[in-house]
KOLFI-371485 format. One line per 2 residues: their letters; for each residue x, y, z of C-alpha. Coordinates in steps of 0.05 Angstrom, whole numbers. Each point is the difference from the previous one (the first is absolute). Layout:
REM KOLFI-371485
A> X:Y:Z | ...
//
This chain:
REM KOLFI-371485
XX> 0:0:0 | 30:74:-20
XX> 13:38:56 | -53:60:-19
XX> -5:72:27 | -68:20:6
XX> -20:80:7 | -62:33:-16
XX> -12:15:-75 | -21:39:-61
XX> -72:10:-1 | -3:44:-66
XX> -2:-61:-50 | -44:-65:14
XX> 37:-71:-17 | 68:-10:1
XX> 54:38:-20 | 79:-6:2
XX> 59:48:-1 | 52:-32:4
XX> 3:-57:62 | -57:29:31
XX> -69:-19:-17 | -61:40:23
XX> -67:-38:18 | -67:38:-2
XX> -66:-24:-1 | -65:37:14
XX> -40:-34:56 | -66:46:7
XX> -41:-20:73 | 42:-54:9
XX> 39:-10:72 | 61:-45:-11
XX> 54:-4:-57 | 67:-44:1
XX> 42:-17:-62 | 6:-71:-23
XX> 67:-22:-30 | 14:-63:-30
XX> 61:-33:-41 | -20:4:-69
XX> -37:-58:-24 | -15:-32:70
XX> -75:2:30 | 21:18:74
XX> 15:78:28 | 68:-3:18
XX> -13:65:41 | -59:41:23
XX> 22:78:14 | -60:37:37
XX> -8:72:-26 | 12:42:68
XX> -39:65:14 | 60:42:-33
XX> -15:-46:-65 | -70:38:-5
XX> -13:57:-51 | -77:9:7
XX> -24:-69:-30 | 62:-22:-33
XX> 50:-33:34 | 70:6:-27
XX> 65:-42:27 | 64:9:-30
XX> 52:-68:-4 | 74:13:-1
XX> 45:-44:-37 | -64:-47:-21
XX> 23:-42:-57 | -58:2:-44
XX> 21:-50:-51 | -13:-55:57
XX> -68:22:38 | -74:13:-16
XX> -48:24:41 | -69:9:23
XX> -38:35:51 | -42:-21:63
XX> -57:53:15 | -39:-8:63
XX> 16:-85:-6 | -5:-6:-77
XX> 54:-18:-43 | -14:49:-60
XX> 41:21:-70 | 32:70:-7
XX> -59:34:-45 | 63:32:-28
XX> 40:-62:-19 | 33:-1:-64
XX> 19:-76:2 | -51:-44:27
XX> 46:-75:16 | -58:-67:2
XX> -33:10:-57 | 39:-27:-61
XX> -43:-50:-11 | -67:12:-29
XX> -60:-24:39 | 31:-23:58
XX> -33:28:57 | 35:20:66
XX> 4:-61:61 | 22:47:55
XX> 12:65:21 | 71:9:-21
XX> -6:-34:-68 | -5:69:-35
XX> 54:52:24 | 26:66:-35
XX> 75:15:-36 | 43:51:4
XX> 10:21:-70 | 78:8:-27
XX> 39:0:-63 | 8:42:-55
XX> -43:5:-63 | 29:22:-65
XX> -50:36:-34 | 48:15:-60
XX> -26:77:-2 | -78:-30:-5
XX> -58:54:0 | -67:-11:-3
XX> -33:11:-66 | -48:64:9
XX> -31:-23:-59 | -63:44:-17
XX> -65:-37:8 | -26:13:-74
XX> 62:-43:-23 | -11:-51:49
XX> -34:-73:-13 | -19:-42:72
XX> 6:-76:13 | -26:-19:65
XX> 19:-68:22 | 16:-44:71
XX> 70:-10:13 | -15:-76:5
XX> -55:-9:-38 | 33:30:-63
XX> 56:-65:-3 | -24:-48:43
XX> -25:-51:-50 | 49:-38:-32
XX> -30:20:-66 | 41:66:12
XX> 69:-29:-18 | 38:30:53
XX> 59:-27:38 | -31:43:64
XX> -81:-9:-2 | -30:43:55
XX> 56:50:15 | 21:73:-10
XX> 54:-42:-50 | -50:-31:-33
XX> -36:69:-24 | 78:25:-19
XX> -1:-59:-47 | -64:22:-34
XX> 23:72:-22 | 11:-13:-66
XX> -74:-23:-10 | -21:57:44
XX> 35:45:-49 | -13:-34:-68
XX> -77:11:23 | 11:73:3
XX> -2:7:85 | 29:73:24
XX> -23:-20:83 | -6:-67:38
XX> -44:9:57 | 3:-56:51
XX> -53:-11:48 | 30:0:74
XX> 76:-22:-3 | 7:16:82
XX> -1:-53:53 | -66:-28:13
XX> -21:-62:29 | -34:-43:-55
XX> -22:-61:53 | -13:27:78
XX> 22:-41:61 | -53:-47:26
XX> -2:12:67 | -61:-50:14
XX> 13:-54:52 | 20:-64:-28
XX> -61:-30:37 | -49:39:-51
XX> 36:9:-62 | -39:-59:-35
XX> -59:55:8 | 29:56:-19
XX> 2:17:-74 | 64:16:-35
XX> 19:73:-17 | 2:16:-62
XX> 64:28:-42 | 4:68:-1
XX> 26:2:-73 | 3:77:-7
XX> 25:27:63 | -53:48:9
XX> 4:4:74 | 41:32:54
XX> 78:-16:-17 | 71:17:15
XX> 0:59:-50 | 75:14:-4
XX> 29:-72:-23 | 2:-37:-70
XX> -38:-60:9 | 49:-55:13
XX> -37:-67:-21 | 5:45:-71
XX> 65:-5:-9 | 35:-45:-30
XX> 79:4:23 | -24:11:79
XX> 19:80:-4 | -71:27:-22
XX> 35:74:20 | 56:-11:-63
XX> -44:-35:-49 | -59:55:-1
XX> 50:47:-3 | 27:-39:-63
XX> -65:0:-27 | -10:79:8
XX> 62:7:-30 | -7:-50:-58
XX> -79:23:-11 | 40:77:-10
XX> 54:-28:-51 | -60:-15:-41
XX> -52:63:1 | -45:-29:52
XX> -15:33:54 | -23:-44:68
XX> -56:21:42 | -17:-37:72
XX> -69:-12:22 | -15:15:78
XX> -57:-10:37 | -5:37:67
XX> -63:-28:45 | -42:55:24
XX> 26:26:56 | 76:-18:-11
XX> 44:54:26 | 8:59:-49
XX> 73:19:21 | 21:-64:-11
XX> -30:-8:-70 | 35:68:-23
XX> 61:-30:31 | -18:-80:-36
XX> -4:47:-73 | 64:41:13
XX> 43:-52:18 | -22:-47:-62
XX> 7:60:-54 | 77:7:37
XX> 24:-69:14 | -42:-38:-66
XX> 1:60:-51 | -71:-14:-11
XX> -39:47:-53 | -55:4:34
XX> -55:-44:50 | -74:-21:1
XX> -29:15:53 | -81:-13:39
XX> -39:75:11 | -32:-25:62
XX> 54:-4:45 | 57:43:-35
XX> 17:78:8 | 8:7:-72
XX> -6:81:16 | 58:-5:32
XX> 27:-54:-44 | -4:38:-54
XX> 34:66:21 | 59:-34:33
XX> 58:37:-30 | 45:-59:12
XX> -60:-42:-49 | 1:50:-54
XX> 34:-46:-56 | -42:-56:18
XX> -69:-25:-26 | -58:-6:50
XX> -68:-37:-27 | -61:-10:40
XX> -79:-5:-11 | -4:77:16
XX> 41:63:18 | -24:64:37
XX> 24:36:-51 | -29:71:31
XX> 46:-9:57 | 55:-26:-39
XX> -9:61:-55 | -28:54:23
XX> -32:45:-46 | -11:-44:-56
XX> 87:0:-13 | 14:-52:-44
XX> 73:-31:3 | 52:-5:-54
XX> 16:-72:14 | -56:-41:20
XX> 17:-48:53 | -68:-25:32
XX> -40:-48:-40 | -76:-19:11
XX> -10:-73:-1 | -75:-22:9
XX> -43:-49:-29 | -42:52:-41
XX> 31:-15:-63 | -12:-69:12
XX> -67:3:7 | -22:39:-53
XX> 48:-31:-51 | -27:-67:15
XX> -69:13:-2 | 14:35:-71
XX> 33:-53:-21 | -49:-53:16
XX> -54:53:-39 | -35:35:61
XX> -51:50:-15 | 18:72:21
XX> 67:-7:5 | 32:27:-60
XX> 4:84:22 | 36:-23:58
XX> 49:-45:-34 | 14:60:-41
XX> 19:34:54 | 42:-43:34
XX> 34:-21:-64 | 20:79:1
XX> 6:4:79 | 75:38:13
XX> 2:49:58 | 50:50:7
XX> 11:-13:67 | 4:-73:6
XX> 1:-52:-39 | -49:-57:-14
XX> 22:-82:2 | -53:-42:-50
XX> -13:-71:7 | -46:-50:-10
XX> 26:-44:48 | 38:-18:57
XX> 19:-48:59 | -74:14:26
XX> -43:-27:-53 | 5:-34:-64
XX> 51:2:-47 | -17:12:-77
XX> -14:-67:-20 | -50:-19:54
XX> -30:67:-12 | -28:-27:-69
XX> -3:-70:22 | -41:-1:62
XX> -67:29:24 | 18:-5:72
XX> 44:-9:48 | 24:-73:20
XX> 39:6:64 | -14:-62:27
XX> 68:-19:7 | 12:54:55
XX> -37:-39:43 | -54:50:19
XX> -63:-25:-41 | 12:46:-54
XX> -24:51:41 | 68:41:4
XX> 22:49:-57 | -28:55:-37
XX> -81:-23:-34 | 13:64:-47
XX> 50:-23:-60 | -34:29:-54
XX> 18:-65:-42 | -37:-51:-56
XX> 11:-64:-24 | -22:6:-68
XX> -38:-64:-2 | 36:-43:43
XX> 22:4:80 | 73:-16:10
XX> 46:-31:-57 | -37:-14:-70
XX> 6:-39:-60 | -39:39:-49
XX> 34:29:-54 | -47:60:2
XX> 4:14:80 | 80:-2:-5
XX> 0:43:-67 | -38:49:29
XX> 36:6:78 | 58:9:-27
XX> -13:54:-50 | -30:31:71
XX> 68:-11:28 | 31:40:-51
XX> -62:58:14 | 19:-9:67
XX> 74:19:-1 | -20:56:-60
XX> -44:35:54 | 56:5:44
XX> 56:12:-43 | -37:50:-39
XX> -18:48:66 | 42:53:24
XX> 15:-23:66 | 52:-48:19
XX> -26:-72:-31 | 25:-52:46
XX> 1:-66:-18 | -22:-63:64
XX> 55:-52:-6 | -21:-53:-52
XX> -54:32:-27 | 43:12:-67
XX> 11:-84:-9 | -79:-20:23
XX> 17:-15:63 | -63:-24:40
XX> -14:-10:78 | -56:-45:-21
XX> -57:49:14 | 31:10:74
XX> -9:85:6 | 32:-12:73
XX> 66:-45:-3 | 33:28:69
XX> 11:-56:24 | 18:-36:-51
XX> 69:-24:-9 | -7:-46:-59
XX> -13:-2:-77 | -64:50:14
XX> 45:56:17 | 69:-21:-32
XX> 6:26:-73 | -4:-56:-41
XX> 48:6:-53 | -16:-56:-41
XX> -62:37:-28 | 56:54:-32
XX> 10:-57:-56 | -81:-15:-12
XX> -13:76:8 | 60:30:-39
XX> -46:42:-45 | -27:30:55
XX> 65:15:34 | 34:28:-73
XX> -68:48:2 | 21:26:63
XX> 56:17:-17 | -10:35:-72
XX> -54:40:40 | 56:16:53
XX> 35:13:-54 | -50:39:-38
XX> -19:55:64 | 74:11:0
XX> 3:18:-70 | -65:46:-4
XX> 5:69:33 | -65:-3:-3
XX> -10:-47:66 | 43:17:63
XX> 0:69:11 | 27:47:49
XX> -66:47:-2 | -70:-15:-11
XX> -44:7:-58 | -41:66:-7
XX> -43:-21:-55 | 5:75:-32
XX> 40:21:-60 | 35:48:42
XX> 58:13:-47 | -41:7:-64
XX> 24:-62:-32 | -60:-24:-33
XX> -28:-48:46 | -5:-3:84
XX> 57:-42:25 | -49:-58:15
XX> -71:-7:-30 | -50:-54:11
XX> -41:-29:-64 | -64:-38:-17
XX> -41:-25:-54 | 9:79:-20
XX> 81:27:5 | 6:55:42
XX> -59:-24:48 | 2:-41:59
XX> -54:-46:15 | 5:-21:68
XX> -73:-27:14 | -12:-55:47
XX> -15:-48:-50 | 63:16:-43
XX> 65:-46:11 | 30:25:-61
XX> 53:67:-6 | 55:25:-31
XX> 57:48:20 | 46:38:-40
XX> 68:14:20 | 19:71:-36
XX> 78:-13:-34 | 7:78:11
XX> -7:-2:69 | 34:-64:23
XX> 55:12:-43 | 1:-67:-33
XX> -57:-33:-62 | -68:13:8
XX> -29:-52:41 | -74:-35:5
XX> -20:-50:49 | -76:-33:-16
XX> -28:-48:52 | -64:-39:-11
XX> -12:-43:62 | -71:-15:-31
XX> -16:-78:-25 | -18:40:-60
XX> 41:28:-53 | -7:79:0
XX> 13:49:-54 | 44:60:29
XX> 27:62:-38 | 62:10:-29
XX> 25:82:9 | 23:21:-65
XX> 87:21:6 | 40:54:-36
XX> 16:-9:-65 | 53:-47:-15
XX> -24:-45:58 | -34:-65:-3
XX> -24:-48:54 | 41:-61:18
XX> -27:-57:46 | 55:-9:51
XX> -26:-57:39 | -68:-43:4
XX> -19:-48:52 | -40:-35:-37
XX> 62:-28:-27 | 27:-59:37
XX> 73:4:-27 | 34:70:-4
XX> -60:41:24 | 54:50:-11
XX> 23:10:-75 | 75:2:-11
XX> 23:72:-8 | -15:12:-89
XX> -42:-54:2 | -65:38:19
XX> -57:-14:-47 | -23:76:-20
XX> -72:18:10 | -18:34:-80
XX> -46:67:12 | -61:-13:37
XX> -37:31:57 | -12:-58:43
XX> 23:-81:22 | -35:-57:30
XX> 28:-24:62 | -11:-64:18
XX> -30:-29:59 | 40:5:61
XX> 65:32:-36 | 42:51:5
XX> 34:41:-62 | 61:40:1
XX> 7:58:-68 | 58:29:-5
XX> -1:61:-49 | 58:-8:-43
XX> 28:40:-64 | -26:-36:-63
XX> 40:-4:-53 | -29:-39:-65
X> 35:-51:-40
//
């Protein structure tokens, strides 16, 4: 045992922290009587010494101890508080955990390290890359490799992802967001006695990790080389070398202390070089997240900001950093797609949506709730697996089965779900806000109708990356459509449309069309539109987008372009190989005033200079 110095402490930052020998310990203990520090030789299960915090140890509620000449390298800790052995809430190394699903036996099983060691970051930055040129993939660290099917050497890991960059970036991905990376405790301790655990029934796996964690260390069991600390740090790093930018999602349980979660965001955007986090409204101070002068280079998304208290009088920033991210989109994207009445003026609008101020994430789906393919191959929800009766999980998925509930062997049914996979990834990609793209939805993945998979470790939630061979058009859409948005400075701008030819150019920067061109026809029973893109404005060819969501074909108008110009179709989903036509390849539309649109199809026109043979 080292022969320690003890004095009272540093009180100013929570956790532990080292200059040189000397390691500071201090942990916030609000109405709680008793405090002692538990140390223990790395890797053993017993305290090796308990070290009471004295009255001169006290700082209000924190308690801070200073330890001369501790060598850190061979010691973790915890804490006993009033007769509980409890974690640092600051930890940035949480030791017990490597292994995935084991749950803790005793009370010293899971114990805190003292971080050490140097990082090369090799002059790494994060990105700042502007949200208009930004494309999201949202995906579980596990989940994303676990199956075999995913060909790495490291299935499951923060390694495992690192191996899957190219694909990330031959898809066309500018951000990875990971739902929560931190240390949480996927399967609880059962503290039941022996006698009555045949009654008791099992706890389920909490999958996600939305619950209270240890919000300052890399999840262990998801790394592969035992150093979770070094290898997300790799990742960062390697995800940078690349264009991608990495954003963390956190959820803070109502009520979770607000210092500490200002404190949790800081020290991740200076220790990870994270771009920017994800985090719950409910029970974040995103008012206070989001003028943090320390957080000014980083992203902050949420389901809503108070933006009257974050800009007063109306100011509207020069780089937005704060992102909505709401189901909204979602909900009125899917019911368009699926042909709801009265839902084509506010599709229209929230194809356009781009506030100055912040800006908008679109999706049309996500962890919670089904993924593309089981939203056009199931009615309802089939969550039996989750052990709950199928009662748990969202009843509102705004989904059809075209015929058939689940997986189908008509021709027809499969023809026609995925041409509505292809609508489905237009209607995003085609907005102005930030498309982002659920993990697997661009190779058909399925969770077999499950809209709930969190608890779910298995092939329900794991990508299944054997479909990327039987789905390969679909995949090679997504990314020509990536692709495509990239291209078009029509799509992906910095400031919203004002629907006004404010600049005398000819035509408003965006116009909507009917039967008529130059009229809109947004009446409930309409599912039929199209808008024009104006070339003068946008900088780039004259672009217009025509949806018909209707199981009727529709005859829309066609404006007429400057001299010189002619229609081209770009891309057609009725088209099951290269919806998108090779660039001089476009078949040109000859003069006319108006097209039929199929059923349930989306056209691209490009206006292009004509020149006759």
């Amino acid at each position: 045992m080292f022969d320690y110095r003890m004095e009272a402490g540093d009180p100013a930052f929570l956790g532990v922290t080292k200059n040189g020998r000397d390691i500071n310990f201090a942990v916030a203990v609000q109405d709680k009587k008793e405090c002692s520090l538990l140390l223990y030789p790395r890797g053993l299960k017993e305290p090796a010494a308990e070290l009471v915090f004295d009255q001169r140890m006290q700082f209000g509620d924190i308690y801070a101890m200073k330890l001369k000449g501790l060598p850190a390298d061979e010691y973790e800790y915890n804490y006993r508080i009033d007769g509980d052995v409890v974690q640092d809430p600051y930890a940035r190394l949480i030791r017990g955990r490597e292994i995935w699903g084991a749950p803790p036996e005793g009370p010293h099983d899971i114990r805190c390290g003292i971080l050490s060691g140097y990082f090369s970051w090799q002059k790494d930055q994060p990105l700042m890359l502007p949200y208009e040129a930004c494309v999201l993939y949202v995906t579980h660290v596990r989940g994303f490799t676990m199956d075999p099917s995913s060909g790495v050497k490291h299935p499951g890991t923060f390694s495992g992802i690192r191996e899957k960059i190219s694909y990330l970036k031959k898809l066309g991905v500018t951000q990875l967001e990971l739902m929560p990376v931190y240390e949480f405790l996927e399967v609880e301790a059962d503290e039941t006695p022996k006698k009555h655990k045949p009654f008791i029934k099992k706890k389920k796996m909490n999958y996600w990790g939305y619950k209270e964690a240890d919000y300052f260390a890399p999840k262990a069991s998801y790394s592969a080389s035992g150093d979770p600390v070094r290898e997300l740090k790799e990742l960062v790093r390697e995800l940078h070398k690349n264009g991608m930018e990495l954003i963390l999602e956190f959820y803070f349980p109502f009520g979770t202390n607000q210092s500490m979660i200002l404190d949790c965001i800081r020290y991740w955007a200076k220790e990870y070089h994270i771009d920017g986090v994800h985090v719950n409204s409910d029970g974040t101070p995103l008012a206070l997240l989001a003028q943090d002068p320390y957080l000014s280079r980083i992203k902050i998304m949420s389901e809503y900001f108070p933006t009257d208290r974050i800009y007063p009088y109306g100011h509207e920033p020069l780089r937005r950093r704060l992102a909505e991210y709401n189901d909204d989109f979602q909900v009125k994207a899917r019911r368009f797609l699926r042909g709801d009445e009265d839902m084509l003026g506010s599709m229209a609008i929230s194809l356009r949506r781009n506030p100055g101020q912040f800006a908008v994430i679109n999706y049309m789906a996500g962890h919670n709730g089904f993924t593309f393919t089981d939203m056009v191959s199931y009615d309802a929800k089939h969550n039996e697996a989750n052990g709950d009766n199928n009662q748990d999980g969202s009843d509102y998925n705004y989904s059809f089965n075209y015929g058939e509930e689940g997986p189908s062997m008509g021709k027809g049914i499969n023809r026609l779900r995925r041409r509505q996979l292809r609508n489905a990834f237009l209607l995003v990609l085609l907005s102005q806000g930030v498309p982002a793209i659920y993990g697997g939805d661009e190779m058909g993945n399925s969770q077999q109708g499950n809209n709930n998979a969190y608890c779910q470790d298995n092939e329900i939630s794991w990508i299944q990356w054997s479909r990327k061979k039987a789905d390969r058009r679909l995949l090679r859409f997504v990314q020509e459509a990536v692709a495509f948005r990239k291209a078009s400075p029509a799509f992906g701008r910095r400031k919203e449309y004002v629907m006004k030819d404010h600049l005398s150019r000819g035509m408003p920067d965006l116009s909507y069309h009917g039967k008529k061109a130059w009229y809109e026809e947004f009446e409930n029973y309409n599912h039929q539109m199209g808008i024009l893109y104006a070339g003068e404005y946008t900088g780039g060819e004259t672009c217009y987008v025509l949806y018909n969501m209707h199981m009727v074909e529709h005859e829309l108008a066609l404006p007429i372009l400057p001299g010189g110009f002619r229609w081209h179709v770009a891309a057609d989903t009725t088209r099951e190989d290269h919806a998108f036509y090779p660039p001089g390849e476009e078949p040109v539309l000859e003069d006319r005033k108006t097209i039929e649109v199929a059923p349930h199809t989306i056209l691209i026109l490009a206006g292009k200079k004509y020149e006759a043979d």
